[in-house]
C-alpha positions, 0 to 999 in steps of 0.5 A: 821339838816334840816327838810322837809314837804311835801304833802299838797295840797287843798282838799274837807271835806271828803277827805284824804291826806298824809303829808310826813317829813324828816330830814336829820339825825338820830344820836340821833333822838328822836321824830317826831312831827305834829304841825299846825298853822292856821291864827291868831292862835297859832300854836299846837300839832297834832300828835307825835311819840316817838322813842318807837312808843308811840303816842299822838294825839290832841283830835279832830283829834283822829280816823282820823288821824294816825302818823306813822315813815318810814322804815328809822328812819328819816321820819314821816308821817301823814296821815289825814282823813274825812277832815274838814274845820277846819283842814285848816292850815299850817302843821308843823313837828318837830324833837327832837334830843339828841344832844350827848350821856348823854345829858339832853336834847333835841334840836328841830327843824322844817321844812318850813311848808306845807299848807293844805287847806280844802273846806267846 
């Protein structure tokens, strides 16, 4: 499974940008995730997205950011707004599957990254 980010860019505070992910395949897809990673620290949950549509968001990023699926099942988008200089970071998508019918649990994978940077 490959997993693709793309949309980061630099950007200044207030500004808005559109991070887009795919993956390569949707037989047993499950959830989509945003994770993001800033220097010397541990990388956390943004923004997921269930297969249901049910969706958690990362309490400082509430009211300004919105994950969304695509028209196809296998792309995730997040689109980010009045951006800080703290969003700063490496953005990460992560995919869950269900790797065969029945099974118990599910496999993740992620993409290379995409990095956001935003000037005060």
């Amino acid at each position: 499974v490959r997993v693709v980010e793309s949309g980061g860019d630099l950007v200044q505070a207030g500004g808005s940008l559109r991070l887009s992910c795919a993956a390569s395949g949707t037989i047993g897809l499950n959830t989509m995730s945003w994770y993001r990673q800033a220097p010397g620290q541990n990388r956390v949950l943004v923004a997921r997205i269930t297969d249901s549509g049910n969706t958690t968001y990362e309490d400082s990023v509430k009211g300004r950011f919105t994950i969304s699926r695509g028209e196809a099942a296998n792309t995730v988008f997040l689109q980010m707004n009045s951006l800080r200089p703290e969003d700063t970071a490496a953005y990460y998508c992560n995919v869950l599957y269900r790797p065969y019918s029945g099974a118990t649990y599910l496999a993740p994978y992620w993409g290379q990254g995409t990095q956001v940077t935003v000037s005060s």
